[in-house]
N, C-alpha and C positions, 0 to 999 in steps of 0.2 A: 808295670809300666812306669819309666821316668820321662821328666819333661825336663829338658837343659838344652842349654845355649854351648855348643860344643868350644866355641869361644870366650865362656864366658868364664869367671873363678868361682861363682856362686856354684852353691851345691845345689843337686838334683832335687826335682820334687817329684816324691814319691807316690803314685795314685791311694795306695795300702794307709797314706797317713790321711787319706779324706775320704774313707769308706768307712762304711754304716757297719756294726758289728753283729747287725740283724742278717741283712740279709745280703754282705761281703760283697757289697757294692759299690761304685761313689755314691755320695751324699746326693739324693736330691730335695730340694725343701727343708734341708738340715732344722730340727729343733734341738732348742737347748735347753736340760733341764737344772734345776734349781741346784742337784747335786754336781753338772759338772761335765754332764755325758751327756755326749750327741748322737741323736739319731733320724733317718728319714721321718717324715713326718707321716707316709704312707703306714712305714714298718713300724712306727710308734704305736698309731691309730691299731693297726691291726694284733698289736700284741694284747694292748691297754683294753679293747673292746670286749673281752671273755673273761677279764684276769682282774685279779687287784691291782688298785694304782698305784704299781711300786717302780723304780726302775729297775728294766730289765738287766742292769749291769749289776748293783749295790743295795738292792732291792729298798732304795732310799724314800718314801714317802712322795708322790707327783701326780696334782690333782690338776695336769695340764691337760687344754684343750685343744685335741691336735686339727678343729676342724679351722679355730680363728688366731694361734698362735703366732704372730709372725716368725717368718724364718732368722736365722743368723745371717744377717746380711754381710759381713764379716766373711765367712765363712764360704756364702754364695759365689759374692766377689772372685774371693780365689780361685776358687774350680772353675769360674766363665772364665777367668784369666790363662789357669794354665790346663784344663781340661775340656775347652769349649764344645768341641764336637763328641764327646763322651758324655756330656752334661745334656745336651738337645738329642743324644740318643736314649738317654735313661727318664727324657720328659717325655719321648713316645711312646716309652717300656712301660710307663705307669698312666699314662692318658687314662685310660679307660679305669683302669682301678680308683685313680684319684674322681672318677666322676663320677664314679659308684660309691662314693663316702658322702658327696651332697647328698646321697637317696639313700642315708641311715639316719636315725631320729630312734629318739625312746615312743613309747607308746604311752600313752593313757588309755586305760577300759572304761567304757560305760556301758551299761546294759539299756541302749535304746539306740533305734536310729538317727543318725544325722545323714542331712543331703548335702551338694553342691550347693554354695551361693549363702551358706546358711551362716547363722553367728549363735555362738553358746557367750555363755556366764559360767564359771566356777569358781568356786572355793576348795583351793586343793589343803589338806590337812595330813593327809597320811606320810609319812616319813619317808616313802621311797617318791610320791611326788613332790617333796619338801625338796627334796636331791634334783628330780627331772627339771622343775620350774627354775631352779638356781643356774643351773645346765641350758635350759632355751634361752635366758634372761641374757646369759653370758656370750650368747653364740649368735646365730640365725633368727632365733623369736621362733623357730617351727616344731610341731611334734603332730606324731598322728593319732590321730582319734579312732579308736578304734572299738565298734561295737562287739561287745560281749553277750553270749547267753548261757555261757557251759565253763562257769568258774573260773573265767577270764584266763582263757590258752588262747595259744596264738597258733595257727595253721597255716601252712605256704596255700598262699592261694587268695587267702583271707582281701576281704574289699575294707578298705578304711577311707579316710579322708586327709588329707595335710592339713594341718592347721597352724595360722599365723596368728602369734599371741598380739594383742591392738593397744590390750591396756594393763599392768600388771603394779596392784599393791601390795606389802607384806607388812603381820602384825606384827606385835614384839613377841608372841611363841612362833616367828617363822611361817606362818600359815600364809597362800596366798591368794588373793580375789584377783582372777583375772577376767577379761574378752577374750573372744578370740574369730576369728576368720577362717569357714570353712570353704575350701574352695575347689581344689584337684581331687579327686579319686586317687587310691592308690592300691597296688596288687602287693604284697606279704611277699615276698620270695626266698627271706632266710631271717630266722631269729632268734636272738639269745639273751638270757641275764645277765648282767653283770655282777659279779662277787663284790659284798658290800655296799649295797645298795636296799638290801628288805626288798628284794623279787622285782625290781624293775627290769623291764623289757626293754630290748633292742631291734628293730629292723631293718634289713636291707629289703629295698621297693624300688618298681617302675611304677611309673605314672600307668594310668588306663584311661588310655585315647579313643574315641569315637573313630570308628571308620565314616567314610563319606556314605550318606544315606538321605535321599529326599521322603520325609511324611508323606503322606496322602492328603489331598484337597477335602478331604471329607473329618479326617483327624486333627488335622490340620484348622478346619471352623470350626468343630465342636470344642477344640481347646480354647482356641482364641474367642468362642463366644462367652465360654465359662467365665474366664478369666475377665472379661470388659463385665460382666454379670456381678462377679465379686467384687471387682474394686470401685464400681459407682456404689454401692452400696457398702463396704468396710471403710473403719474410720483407722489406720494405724496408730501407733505411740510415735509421738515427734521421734525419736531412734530408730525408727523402723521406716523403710520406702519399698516402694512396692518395685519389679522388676523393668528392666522398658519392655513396653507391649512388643514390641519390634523383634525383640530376640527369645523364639521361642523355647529354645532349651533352658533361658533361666526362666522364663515362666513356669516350665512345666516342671523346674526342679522348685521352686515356688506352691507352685498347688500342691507338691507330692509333700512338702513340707507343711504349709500351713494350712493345709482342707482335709488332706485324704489319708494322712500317718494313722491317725486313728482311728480309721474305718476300716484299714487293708491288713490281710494276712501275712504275720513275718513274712512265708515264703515269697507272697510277691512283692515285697517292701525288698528282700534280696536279691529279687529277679532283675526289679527296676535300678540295684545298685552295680549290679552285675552285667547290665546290658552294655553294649558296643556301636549302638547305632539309635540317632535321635530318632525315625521311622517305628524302631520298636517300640521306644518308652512313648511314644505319640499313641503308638494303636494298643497297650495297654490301658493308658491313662482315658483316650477316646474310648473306651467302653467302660469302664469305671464309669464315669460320668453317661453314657449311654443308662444302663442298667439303673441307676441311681436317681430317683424324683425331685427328693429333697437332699440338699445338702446341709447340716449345721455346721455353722462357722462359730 
């Protein structure tokens, strides 16, 4: 395909001289790297994410990050200029893929549960989270938390959490203390290592959304009476607040976190992580606290 002005002297511009040598397309989100070579920023991501960070042309050394990279504006320019309806067709070709790259992140393993609503501390030390931490630092702030219990693999299917880093120091050997903010559930749907890394993990994930579901009036008071029960009587750490009474699914992600983690069996700690509907984790939790006399806090 050429674009020219049949009136005009300038020479043709050739589409071949603004396609990606990935995947023999025009350019969209064109990045540029350090060596010279341009590519989609889709087809970059997708090479760089299984492989060592080399370029795919000159296999030159590119520790780019294709999720916060700006494009070559330069370059973009051009193509909206002399490719415009080629360029808004190849933005509909990649929609969906490009929003499936929001929803990859590396993993952290821990061998315990976390809930919604929750917040950890860490001290990351190991040399492939030394890499992941540098990576959230530099990007979005996000990665998933993900509980381990069987030598830290990862399974399609697998329930974790998103996590938003809040506050993040590092020493002079690299190590780093951070917060962080646990909030979405997330479902495992594809995952891999990356080469050069010491075993860090990669996923692609949907969130896990709650279908619509009303409690029951009867799960429904025994939660909310627990809950007014605990907090007239617990004294928090000034960094810590209690949920609002009003919205019961973070209460009851609240109690499952600070009352009942230690009382309940894995399996129903991954029933209540795996569930889909607030009614069920209500008429679990409501007999927990049924069956139960004393609780220690």
């Amino acid at each position: 395909m050429q674009c020219c002005d049949p009136n005009s002297t300038k020479p043709a511009v050739d589409i071949e001289d603004f396609s990606c040598i990935l995947c023999q397309d025009l350019f969209f989100e064109p990045l540029a790297l350090s060596c010279g070579h341009t590519f989609c920023r889709l087809c970059l991501f997708k090479t760089l994410q299984r492989a060592r960070k080399v370029c795919p042309v000159c296999r030159a050394n590119c520790h780019v990050n294709c999720k916060t990279q700006q494009p070559n504006v330069v370059l973009v320019n051009l193509i909206q200029k002399f490719f415009p309806e080629k360029y808004e067709e190849r933005r509909a070709e990649t929609e969906k893929e490009t929003e499936q790259l929001s929803h990859t992140h590396p993993i952290f393993f821990y061998n315990d549960f976390k809930f919604p609503w929750s917040t950890m501390d860490l001290r990351l030390f190991e040399p492939r989270y030394k890499i992941m931490i540098r990576r959230v630092i530099e990007s979005d702030q996000k990665f998933i938390y993900l509980p381990s219990f069987n030598g830290y693999q990862v399974e399609e299917g697998q329930i974790g959490l998103l996590g938003t880093v809040t506050h993040c120091e590092f020493d002079d050997m690299g190590c780093a203390s951070l917060s962080m903010d646990l909030r979405q559930r997330i479902v495992v749907q594809n995952s891999w290592v990356e080469q050069g890394t010491g075993n860090l993990h990669f996923c692609e994930y949907k969130l896990l959304e709650d279908d619509p579901s009303e409690p029951s009036e009867e799960s429904r008071r025994i939660i909310q009476g627990m809950f007014n029960a605990i907090a007239t009587q617990l004294v928090l750490p000034n960094s810590l607040e209690f949920p609002p009474a009003e919205n019961l699914d973070r209460v009851l992600w609240w109690l499952i976190e600070r009352v009942l983690k230690g009382s309940l069996p894995r399996a129903r700690l991954q029933n209540l992580m795996s569930s889909t509907t607030l009614s069920q984790r209500c008429d679990i939790i409501a007999e927990c606290f049924t069956r139960t006399e004393e609780i220690c806090i």
